[in-house]
C-alpha positions in Angstrom: 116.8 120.7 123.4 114.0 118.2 124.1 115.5 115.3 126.2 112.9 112.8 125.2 113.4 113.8 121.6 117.3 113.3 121.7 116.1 110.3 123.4 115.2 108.9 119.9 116.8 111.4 117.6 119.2 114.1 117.4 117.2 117.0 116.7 119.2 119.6 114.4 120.5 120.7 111.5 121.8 117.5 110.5 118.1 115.9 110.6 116.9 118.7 108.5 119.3 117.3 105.8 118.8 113.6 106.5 115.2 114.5 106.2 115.7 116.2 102.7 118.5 113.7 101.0 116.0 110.8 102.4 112.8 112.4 100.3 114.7 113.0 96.9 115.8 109.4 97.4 112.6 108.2 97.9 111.5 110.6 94.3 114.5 109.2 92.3 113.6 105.4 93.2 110.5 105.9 92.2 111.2 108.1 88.8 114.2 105.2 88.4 111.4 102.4 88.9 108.8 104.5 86.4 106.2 103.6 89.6 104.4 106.7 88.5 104.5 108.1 92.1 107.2 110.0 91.8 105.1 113.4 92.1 103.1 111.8 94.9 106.1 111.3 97.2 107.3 114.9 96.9 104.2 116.4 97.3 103.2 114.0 100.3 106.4 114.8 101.9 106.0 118.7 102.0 102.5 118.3 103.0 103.1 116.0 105.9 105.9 118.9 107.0 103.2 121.4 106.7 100.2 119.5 108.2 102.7 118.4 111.5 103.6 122.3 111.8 99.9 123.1 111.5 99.1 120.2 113.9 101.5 121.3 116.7 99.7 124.8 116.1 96.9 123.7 116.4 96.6 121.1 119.3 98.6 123.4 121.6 95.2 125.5 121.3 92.6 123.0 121.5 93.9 119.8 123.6 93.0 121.7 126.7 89.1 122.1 125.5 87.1 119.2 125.0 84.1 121.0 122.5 87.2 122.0 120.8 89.0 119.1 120.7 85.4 117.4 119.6 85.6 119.6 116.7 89.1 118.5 115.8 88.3 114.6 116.0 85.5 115.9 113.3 87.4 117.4 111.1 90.0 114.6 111.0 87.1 112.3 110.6 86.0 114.2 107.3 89.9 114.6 105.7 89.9 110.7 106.1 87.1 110.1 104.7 87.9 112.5 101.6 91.4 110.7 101.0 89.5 107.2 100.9 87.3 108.5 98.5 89.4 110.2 96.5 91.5 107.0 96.2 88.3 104.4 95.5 86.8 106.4 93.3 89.0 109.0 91.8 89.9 112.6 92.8 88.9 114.2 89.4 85.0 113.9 89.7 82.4 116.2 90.0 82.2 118.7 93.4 78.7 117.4 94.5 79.5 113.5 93.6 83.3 113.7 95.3 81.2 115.5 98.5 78.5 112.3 98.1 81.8 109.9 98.7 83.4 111.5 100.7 79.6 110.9 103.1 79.5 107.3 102.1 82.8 107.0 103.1 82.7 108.2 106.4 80.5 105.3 107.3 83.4 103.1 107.0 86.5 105.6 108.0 84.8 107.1 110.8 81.8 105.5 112.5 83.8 102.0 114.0 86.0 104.6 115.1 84.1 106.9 117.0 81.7 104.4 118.6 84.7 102.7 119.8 86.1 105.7 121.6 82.9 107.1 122.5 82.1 103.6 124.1 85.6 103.4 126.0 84.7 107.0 127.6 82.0 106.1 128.7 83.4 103.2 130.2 86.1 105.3 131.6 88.9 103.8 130.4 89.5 106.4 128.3 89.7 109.8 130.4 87.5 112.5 128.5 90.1 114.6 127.6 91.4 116.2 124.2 94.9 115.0 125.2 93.5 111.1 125.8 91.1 111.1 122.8 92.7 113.4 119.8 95.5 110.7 119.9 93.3 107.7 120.0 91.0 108.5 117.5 93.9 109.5 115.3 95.4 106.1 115.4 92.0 104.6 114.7 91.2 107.1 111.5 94.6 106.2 109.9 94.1 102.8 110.3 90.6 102.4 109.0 91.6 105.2 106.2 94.0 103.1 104.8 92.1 100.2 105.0 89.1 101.5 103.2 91.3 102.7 100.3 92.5 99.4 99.8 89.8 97.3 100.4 87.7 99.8 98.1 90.1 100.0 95.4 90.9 96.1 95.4 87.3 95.6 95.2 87.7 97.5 91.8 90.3 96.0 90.6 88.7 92.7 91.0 85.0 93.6 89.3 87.4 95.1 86.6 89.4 92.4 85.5 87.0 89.7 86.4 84.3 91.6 84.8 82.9 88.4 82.6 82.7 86.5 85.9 80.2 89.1 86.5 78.3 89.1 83.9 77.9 85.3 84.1 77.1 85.0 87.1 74.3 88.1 86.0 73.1 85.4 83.6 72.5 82.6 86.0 70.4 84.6 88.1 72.5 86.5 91.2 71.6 90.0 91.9 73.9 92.7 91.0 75.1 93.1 94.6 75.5 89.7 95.2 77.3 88.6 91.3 79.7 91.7 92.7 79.8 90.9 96.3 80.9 87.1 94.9 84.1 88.4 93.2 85.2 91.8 94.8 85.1 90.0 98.6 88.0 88.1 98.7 90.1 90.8 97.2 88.7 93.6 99.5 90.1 91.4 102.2 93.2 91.3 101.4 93.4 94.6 103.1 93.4 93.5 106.8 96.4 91.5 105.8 98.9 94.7 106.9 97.3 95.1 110.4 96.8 91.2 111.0 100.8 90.7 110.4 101.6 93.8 112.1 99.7 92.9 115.4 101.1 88.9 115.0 105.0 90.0 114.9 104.5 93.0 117.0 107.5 93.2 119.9 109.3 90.3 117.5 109.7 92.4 113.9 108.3 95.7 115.0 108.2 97.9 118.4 105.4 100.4 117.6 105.0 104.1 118.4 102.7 104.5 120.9 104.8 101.8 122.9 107.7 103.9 122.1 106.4 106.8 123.5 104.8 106.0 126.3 108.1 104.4 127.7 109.9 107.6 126.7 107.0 109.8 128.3 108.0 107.9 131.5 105.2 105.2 131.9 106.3 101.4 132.7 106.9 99.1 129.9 103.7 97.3 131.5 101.6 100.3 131.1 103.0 100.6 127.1 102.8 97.3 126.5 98.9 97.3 127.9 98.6 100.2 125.8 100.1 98.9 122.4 97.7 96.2 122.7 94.1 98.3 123.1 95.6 100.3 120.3 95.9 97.1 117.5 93.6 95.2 119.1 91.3 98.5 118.3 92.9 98.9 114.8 91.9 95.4 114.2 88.4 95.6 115.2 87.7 99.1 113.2 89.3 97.6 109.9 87.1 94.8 110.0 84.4 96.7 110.0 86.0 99.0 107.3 86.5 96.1 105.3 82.8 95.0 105.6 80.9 98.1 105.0 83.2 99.3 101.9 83.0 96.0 100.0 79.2 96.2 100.9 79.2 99.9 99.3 81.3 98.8 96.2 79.2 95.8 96.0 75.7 97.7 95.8 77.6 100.7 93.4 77.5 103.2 95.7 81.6 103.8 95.7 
């Protein structure tokens, strides 16, 4: 049995049924709270078991090869990119249109991402390695994925509701992109609020991941804590940009 993994968890049988009782709780709440995400949360929790197998799989193949791992960073870079899409502008659209988004959208999923990385390998603080930058780039993806699909689908929340706001200020002379970019803004940004409260209360509310297993993989609590900082520092700067370029694509009617 894995030390480090005992370290945090038991890992055994018993997990296997925490695990399960933990996911039909999650289903009932929701079915009990009619949140209409009852479906979601079963089927999100047998793909993530899937897609972790899958990802152990995989890694253990191409972590050691840095073309390979390239390749990798790619196609996570596209799967984000399709979930932010899918949630901004609907999954049940046409083939060619949901490929269209899913484009648009890796401008602001996976661009800030992968010039930040690329530009800290070069810089060498990041070694060039699959087992340095698969995990890195992960980080960044998820967090500019999530942000996206909120910005993106607060944005259309707003021009929905507010839609008379609009069309007045249509009628007093704005542009499209600007009578849109006037009311979806300030409810697109509302989506940095997660990351900005998570890095202000980090080490007070929350000790995060990366911290945790760095210590556990035998680094210094200096080094983690060093390395907990690039990491949301980084999450921060890529959702800002996130935020930015998706209001812009909402604004203009692109997503």
């Amino acid at each position: 049995m894995n030390d480090i993994g005992n370290a945090v968890v038991r890992i055994g049988p018993a997990l296997g049924v925490v695990v399960v009782v933990l996911v039909v709780a999650a289903a009932l709440v929701n079915y009990l709270g009619a949140t209409g995400h009852t479906r979601q949360v079963v089927i999100a929790a047998i793909r993530a078991a899937g897609q972790l197998a899958a990802l152990a799989a995989v890694l253990a193949v191409v972590i050691g090869t840095l073309w390979a791992s390239t390749l990798f960073v790619a196609v996570m870079a596209t799967v984000a990119a399709a979930t932010s899409a899918g949630r901004i502008v609907g999954r049940r659209t046409p083939i060619r249109a949901g490929v269209g988004n899913t484009l648009w959208c890796l401008l602001p999923v996976a661009v800030p991402t992968i010039v930040v990385v690329a530009g800290i390998v070069a810089l060498g603080v990041l070694p060039a390695t699959g087992l340095a930058i698969i995990p890195t780039a992960g980080i960044m993806f998820g967090g500019a994925m999530n942000t996206t699909s909120l910005a993106g689908r607060r944005a259309h929340d707003e021009l929905t509701t507010r839609r008379g706001e609009v069309d007045a200020a249509l009628s007093l002379g704005f542009v499209p992109r600007e009578a849109r970019m006037e009311i979806s803004r300030s409810a697109a940004a509302t989506a940095l609020i997660p990351g900005i409260d998570q890095t202000r209360s980090v080490g007070l509310v929350t000790i995060p991941g990366a911290f945790v297993g760095m210590v556990l993989g035998g680094a210094s609590v200096t080094t983690a804590a060093i390395m907990q900082l690039f990491v949301l520092i980084s999450l921060l700067a890529v959702s800002a940009v996130a935020v930015v370029v998706t209001t812009e694509l909402v604004a203009r009617g692109i997503l």
